[in-house]
C-alpha positions as CSV (number, residue, x, y, z in Angstrom):
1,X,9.1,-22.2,58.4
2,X,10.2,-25.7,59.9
3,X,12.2,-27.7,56.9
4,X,12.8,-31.2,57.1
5,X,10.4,-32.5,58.2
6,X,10.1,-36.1,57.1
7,X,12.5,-38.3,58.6
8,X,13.7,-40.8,56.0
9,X,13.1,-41.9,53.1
10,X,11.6,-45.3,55.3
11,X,9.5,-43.1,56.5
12,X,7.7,-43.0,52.8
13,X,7.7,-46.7,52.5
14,X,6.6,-47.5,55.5
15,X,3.2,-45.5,54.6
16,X,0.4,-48.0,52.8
17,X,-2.6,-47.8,51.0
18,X,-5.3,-46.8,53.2
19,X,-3.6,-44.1,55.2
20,X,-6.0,-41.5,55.6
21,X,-3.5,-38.6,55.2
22,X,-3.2,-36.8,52.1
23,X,0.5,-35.2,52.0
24,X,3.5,-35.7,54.0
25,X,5.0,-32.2,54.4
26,X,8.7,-32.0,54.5
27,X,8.4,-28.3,55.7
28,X,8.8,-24.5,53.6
29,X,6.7,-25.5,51.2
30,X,7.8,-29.0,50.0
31,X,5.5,-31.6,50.4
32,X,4.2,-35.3,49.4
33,X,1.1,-36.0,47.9
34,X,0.6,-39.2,49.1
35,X,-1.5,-42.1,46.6
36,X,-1.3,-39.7,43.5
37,X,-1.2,-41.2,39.9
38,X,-2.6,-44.5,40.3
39,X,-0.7,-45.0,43.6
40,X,2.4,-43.5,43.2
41,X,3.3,-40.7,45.5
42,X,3.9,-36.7,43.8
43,X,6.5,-34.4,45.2
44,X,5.4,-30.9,45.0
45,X,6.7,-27.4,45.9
46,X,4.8,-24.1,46.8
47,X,5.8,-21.1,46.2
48,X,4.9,-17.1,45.7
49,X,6.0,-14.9,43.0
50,X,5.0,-11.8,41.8
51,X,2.6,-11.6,44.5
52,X,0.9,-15.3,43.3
53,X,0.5,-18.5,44.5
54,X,2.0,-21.1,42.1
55,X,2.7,-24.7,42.6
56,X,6.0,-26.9,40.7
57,X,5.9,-30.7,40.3
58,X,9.2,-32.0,41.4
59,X,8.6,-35.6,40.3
60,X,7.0,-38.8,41.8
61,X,8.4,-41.3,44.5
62,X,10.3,-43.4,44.7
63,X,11.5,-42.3,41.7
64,X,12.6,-38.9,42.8
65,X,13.9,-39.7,46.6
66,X,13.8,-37.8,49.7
67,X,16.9,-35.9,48.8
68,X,16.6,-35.5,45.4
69,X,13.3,-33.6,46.0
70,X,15.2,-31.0,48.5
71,X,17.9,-30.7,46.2
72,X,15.6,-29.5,43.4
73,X,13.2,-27.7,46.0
74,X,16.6,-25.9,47.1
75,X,17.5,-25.1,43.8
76,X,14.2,-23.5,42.9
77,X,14.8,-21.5,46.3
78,X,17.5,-20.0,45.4
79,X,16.1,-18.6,41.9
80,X,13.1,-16.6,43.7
81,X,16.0,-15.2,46.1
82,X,17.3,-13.6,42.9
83,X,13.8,-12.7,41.4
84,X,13.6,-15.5,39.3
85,X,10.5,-17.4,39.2
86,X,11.0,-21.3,38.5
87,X,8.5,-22.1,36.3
88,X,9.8,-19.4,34.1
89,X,13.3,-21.3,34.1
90,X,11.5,-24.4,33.9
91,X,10.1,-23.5,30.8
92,X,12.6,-22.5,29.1
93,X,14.5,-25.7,29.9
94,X,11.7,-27.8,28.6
95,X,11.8,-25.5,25.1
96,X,15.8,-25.9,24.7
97,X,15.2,-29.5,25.4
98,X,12.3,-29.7,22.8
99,X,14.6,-27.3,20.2
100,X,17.5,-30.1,21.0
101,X,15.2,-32.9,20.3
102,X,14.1,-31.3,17.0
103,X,17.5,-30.4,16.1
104,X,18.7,-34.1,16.4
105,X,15.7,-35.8,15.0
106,X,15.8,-33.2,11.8
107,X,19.5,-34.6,11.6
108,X,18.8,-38.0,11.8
109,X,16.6,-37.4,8.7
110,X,19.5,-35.6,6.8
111,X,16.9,-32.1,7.0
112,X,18.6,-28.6,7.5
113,X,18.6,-27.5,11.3
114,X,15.9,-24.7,11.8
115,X,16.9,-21.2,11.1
116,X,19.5,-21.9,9.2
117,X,19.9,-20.6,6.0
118,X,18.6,-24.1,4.1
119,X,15.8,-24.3,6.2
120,X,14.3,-20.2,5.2
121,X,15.5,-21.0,1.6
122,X,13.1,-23.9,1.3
123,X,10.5,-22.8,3.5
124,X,10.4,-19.7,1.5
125,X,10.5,-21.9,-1.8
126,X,7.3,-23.8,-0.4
127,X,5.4,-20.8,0.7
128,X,6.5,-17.8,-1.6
129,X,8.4,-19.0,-4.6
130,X,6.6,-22.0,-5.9
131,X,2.8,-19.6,-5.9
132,X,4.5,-17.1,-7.3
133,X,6.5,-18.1,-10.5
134,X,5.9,-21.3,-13.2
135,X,7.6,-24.6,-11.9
136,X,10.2,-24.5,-14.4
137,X,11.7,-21.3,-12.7
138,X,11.3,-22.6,-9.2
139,X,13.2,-25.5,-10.3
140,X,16.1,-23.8,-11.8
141,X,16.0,-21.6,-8.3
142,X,16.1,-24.1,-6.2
143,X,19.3,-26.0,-8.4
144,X,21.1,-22.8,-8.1
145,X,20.6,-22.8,-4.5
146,X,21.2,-26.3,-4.3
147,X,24.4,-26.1,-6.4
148,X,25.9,-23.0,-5.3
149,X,25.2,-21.8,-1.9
150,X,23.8,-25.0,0.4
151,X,26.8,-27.0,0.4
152,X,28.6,-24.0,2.3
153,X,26.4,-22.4,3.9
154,X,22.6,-24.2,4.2
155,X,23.5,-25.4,7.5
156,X,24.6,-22.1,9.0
157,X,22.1,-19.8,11.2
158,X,20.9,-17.4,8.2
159,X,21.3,-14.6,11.1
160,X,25.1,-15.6,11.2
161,X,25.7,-14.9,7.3
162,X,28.1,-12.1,6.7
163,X,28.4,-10.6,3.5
164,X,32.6,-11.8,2.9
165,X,31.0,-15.5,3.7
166,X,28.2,-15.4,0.8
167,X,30.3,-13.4,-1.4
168,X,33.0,-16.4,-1.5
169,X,29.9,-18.6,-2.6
170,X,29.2,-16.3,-5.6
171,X,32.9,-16.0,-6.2
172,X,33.4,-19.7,-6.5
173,X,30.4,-19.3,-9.1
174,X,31.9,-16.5,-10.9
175,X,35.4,-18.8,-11.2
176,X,33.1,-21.5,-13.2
177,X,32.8,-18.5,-16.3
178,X,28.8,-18.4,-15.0
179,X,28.1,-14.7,-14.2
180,X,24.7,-14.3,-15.3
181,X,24.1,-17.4,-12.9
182,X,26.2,-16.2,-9.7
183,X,24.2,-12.5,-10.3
184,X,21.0,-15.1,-10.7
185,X,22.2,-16.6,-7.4
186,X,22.7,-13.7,-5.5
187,X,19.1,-12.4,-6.2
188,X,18.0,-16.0,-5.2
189,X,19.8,-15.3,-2.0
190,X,18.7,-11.6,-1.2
191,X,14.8,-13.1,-1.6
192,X,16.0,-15.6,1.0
193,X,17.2,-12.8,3.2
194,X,14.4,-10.5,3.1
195,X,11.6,-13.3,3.5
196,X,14.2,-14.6,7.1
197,X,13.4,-10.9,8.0
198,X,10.0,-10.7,7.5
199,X,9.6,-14.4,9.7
200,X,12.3,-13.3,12.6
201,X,15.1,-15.6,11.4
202,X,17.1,-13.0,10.3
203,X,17.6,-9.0,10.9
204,X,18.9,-7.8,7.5
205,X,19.7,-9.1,4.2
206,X,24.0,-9.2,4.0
207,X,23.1,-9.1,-0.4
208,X,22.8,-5.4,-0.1
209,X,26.6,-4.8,0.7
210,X,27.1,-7.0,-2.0
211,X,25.9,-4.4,-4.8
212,X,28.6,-4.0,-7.4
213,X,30.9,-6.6,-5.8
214,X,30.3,-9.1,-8.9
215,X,31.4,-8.6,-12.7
216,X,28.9,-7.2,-14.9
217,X,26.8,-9.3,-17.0
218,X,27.0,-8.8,-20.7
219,X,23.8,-8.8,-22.7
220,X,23.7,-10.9,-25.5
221,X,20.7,-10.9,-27.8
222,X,19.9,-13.9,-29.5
223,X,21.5,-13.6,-32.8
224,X,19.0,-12.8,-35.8
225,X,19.7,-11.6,-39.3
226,X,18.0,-7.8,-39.8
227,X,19.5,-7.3,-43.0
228,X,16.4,-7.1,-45.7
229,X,18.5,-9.1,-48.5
230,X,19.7,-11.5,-45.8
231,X,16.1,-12.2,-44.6
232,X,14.7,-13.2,-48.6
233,X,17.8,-15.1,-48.5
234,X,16.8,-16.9,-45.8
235,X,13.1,-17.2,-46.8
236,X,14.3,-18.9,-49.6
237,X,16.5,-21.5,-48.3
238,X,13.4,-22.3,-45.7
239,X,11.2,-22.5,-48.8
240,X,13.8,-24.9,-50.5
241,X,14.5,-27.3,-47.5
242,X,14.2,-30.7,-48.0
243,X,14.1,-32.2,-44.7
244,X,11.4,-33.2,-42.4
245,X,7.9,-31.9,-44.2
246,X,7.0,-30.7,-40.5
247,X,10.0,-28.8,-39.6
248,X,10.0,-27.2,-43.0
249,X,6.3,-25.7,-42.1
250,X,7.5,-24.5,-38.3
251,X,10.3,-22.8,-40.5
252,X,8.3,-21.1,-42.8
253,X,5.8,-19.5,-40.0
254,X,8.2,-18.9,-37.8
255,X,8.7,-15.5,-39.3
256,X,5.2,-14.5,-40.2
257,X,4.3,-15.4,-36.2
258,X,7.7,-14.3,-34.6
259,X,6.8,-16.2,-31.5
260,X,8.8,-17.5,-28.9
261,X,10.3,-20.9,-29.8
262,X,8.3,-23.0,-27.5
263,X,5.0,-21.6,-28.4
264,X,5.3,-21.5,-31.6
265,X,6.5,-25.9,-31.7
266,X,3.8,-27.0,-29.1
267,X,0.8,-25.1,-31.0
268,X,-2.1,-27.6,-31.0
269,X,-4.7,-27.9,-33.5
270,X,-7.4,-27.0,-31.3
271,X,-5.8,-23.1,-30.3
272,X,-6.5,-22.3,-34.3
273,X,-9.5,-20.9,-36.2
274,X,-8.3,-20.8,-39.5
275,X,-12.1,-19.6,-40.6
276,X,-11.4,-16.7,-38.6
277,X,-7.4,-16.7,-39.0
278,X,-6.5,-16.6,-35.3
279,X,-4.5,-18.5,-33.1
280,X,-5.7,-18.8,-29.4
281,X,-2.5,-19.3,-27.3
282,X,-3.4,-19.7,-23.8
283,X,-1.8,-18.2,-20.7
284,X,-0.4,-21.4,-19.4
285,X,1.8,-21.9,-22.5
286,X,2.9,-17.8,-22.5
287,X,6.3,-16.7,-20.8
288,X,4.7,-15.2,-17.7
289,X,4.5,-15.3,-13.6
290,X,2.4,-18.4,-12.5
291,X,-0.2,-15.4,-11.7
292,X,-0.1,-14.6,-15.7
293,X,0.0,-18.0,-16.4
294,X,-3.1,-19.2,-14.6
295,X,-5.4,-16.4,-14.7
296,X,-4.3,-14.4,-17.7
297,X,-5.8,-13.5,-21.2
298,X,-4.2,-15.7,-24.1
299,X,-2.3,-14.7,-26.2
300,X,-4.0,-13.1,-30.3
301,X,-2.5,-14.0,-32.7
302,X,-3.8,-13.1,-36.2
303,X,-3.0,-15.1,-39.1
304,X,-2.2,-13.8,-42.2
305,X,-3.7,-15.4,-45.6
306,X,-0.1,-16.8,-46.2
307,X,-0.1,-18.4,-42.6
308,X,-3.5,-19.4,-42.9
309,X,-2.5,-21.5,-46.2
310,X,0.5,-23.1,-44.5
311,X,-1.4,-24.4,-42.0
312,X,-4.0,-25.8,-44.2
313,X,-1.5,-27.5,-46.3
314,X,0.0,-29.3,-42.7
315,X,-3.6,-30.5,-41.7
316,X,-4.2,-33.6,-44.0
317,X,-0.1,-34.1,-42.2
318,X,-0.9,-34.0,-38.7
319,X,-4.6,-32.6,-38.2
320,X,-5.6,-35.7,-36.7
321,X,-3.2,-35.6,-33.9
322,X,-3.5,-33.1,-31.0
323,X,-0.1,-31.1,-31.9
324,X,0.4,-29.0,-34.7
325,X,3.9,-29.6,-35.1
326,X,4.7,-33.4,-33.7
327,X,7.9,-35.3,-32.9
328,X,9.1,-37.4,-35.5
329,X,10.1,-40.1,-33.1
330,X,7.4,-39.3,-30.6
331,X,4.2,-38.0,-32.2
332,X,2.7,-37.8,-29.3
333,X,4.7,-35.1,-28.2
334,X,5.6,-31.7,-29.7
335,X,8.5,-31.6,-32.0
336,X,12.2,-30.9,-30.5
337,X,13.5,-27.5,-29.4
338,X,16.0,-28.2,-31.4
339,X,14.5,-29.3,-34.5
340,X,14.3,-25.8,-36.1
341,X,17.8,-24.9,-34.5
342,X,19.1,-27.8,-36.3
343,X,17.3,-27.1,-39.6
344,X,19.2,-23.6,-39.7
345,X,22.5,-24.8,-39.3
346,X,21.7,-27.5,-42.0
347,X,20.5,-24.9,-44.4
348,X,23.7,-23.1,-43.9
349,X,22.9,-20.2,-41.1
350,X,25.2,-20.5,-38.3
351,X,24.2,-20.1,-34.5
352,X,25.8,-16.5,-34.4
353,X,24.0,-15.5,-37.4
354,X,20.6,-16.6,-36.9
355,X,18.1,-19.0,-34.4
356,X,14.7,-20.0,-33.6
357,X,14.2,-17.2,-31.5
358,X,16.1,-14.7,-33.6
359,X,12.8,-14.7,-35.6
360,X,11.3,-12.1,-33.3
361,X,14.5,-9.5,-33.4
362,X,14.2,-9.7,-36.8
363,X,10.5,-8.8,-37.2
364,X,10.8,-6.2,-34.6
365,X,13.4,-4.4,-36.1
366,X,11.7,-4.3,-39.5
367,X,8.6,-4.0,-38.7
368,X,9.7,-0.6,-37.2
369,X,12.6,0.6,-39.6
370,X,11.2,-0.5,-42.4
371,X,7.3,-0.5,-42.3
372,X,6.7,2.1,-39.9
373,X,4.9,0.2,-37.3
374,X,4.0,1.5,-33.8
375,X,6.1,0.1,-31.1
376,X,2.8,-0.3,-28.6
377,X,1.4,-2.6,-31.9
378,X,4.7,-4.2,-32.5
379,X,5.2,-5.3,-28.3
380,X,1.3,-6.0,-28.0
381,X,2.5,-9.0,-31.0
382,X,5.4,-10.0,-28.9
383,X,3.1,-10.7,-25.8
384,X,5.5,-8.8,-24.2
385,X,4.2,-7.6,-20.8
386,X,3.6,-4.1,-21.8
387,X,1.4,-2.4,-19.3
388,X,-1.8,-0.5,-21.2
389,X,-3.4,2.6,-20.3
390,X,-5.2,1.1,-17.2
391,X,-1.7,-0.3,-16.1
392,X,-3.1,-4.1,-17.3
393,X,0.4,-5.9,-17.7
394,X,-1.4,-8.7,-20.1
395,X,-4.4,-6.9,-22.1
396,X,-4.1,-8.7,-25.2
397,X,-7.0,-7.7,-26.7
398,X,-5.4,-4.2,-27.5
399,X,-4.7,-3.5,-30.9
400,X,-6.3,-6.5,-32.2
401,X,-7.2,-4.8,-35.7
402,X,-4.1,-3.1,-35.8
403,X,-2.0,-6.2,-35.7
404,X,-4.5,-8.2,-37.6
405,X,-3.6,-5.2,-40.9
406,X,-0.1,-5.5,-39.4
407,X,0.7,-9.4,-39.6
408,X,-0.6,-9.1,-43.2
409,X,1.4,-6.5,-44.3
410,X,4.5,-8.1,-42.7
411,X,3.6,-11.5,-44.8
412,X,3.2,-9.6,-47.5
413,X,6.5,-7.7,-47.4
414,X,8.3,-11.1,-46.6
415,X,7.0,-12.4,-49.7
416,X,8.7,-9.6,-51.5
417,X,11.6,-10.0,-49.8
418,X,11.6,-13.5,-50.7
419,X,11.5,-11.9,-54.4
420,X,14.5,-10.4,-53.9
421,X,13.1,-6.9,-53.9
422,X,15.1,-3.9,-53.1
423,X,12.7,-2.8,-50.5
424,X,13.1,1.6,-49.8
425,X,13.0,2.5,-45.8
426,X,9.5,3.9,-45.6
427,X,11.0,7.2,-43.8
428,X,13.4,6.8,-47.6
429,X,12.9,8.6,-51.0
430,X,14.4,6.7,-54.1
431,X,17.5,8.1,-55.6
């Protein structure tokens, strides 16, 4: 086919409005579309690939000139010479431009550049973490992550991460003395990993070569006092502290409840039916998943007469305020997590002896070694997430009667321990 067809470019401008042709044709395909786009003129190029007839805009006159528009039209040429059609190029161009434009406009507002490993981690956060567990853990996630890996390697391509590269993030952790938190950190990372492969951003998770690379962590139970003597001990110096009249009554339930710290301080008068001795906790305030916490069963807790009297003697105290136990500098809020902490240590019980959540190790291990208690009972108290016959991870309704008989026979034998009986194992004979 004839190419070239159009003269000159004055050959264009000499063309006004009423001309009665439509397009100027410049020959194999390229052409003018004259008066297009509220007068302007449209260069366009027609073409055949894969056996169809497809059409490129090449840009406008006078913009785009006479031999601009060959040049392109030439280019484009060339590309179906090799089997490549245009407006696949073309496309591809506009997306890398569009990816570019993203890139720097995600830049210019300090955010992580897409797929990188920042951008999964709090896109992962957003859609995974945050419906999955309470907002306190999500927080402490996200600090971790935050801390310890983003500064090094949030703006990398999560694809790009090699195992040596993360490991010197967890190491730098490790060199802090933190290795429950760089262990904490890498499972952060590995959830990272594995949701990048599930939305294309990554093909494997490098946390899995990582297995055994880090120190061990070394349990450490809170520290509680199992001795029998030891406990009537403490009973006593509970009984005989003269501090705060409030603290002094969190103290001396503590161990007939044995629950954890914080749900034991923020108890509010309206989770209590001392006709019916029973204490309501709900799921919200219960150590669980955000699941547990929003659609769970509360937490039972029977009240023994003992516990039942305590909490009648605290209600002419603080009945008429919506916490059980209330700050003494803020009564609108529950008192400290430290306040029963600092009570121990007052009443001479040091922090590797006994604390506030030392209360439950205690009661476990004497409730079983001592009074013979089922374990299934026992965990049931502890609102631990025990799963029951029907694989129910929170069915707190179980054993309600036999931890009702149970918390009454545990007050009961604190009370003679507080005696300073010498109680007998129950799996003992006397001498």
């Amino acid at each position: 086919m004839a190419r070239d067809l159009i003269r000159s470019d004055a050959a264009i401008r000499n063309i006004k409005a009423g001309d009665p042709r439509r397009r100027l044709s410049d020959g194999d395909g390229l052409y003018l579309l004259l008066f297009v786009k509220g007068g302007a003129h449209g260069w366009r190029l027609d073409y055949t690939a894969g056996g169809k007839r497809k059409t490129l805009s090449l840009g406008t006159y006078p913009d785009t000139t006479l031999a601009l528009a060959r040049k392109k039209a030439d280019e484009f040429r060339r590309l179906l010479a090799e089997g490549i059609d245009p407006s696949d190029v073309r496309k591809a161009r506009r997306a890398e431009q569009a990816h570019a434009k993203e890139a720097d406009e995600r830049e210019a507002q300090g955010l992580p550049p897409v797929g990188s490993f920042e951008a999964v981690a709090r896109e992962w956060m957003s859609l995974v973490h945050l419906r999955k567990v309470s907002a306190g853990h999500a927080e402490r996630t996200l600090t971790r992550l935050e801390t310890y890996v983003f500064p090094w390697l949030g703006r990398e391509p999560i694809a790009s991460i090699k195992p040596p590269a993360l490991l010197a993030c967890l190491r730098r952790v490790e060199a802090k003395g933190a290795a429950e938190t760089a262990h904490r950190v890498k499972q952060a990372c590995g959830q990272v990993f594995r949701y990048g492969i599930q939305t294309g951003h990554c093909e494997r998770d490098p946390t899995v070569d990582l297995r055994d690379a880090l120190a061990p962590v070394l349990v450490k139970h809170h520290a509680a006092i199992i001795e029998p003597k030891r406990v009537g001990e403490l009973l006593r110096a509970i009984d005989d502290y003269r501090g705060y009249a409030v603290t002094r009554a969190a103290l001396q339930l503590a161990p007939m409840v044995f629950l954890r710290p914080g749900e034991l301080r923020k108890a509010e008068w309206s989770e209590l039916d001392l006709d019916a001795a029973l204490w309501t906790i709900p799921s919200v305030r219960l150590k669980r998943t955000l699941q547990g916490k929003t659609s769970g069963a509360p937490h039972l807790v029977p009240l023994a007469r003992q516990a039942v009297d305590i909490f009648k003697e605290l209600q002419p105290l603080t009945g008429h305020r919506q916490h059980v136990f209330p700050g003494l500098v803020s009564p609108k809020r529950p008192m400290s997590d430290n306040a029963i902490l600092s009570a121990l240590r007052r009443m001479g019980f040091p922090k590797d002896e006994m604390t506030g959540h030392g209360f439950r190790a205690t009661a476990r291990t004497l409730l079983a070694e001592r009074l013979g208690t089922p374990e299934a009972v026992i965990e049931a108290q502890l609102a631990h997430a025990v799963p029951d016959a029907l694989g129910r991870a929170y069915n707190r309704t179980e054993f309600v009667e036999q931890r009702r008989t149970m918390m009454q026979t545990w007050a009961d034998y604190l009370d003679t321990l507080k005696k300073g009986a010498d109680i007998i194992p129950i799996n003992q004979s006397a001498a």
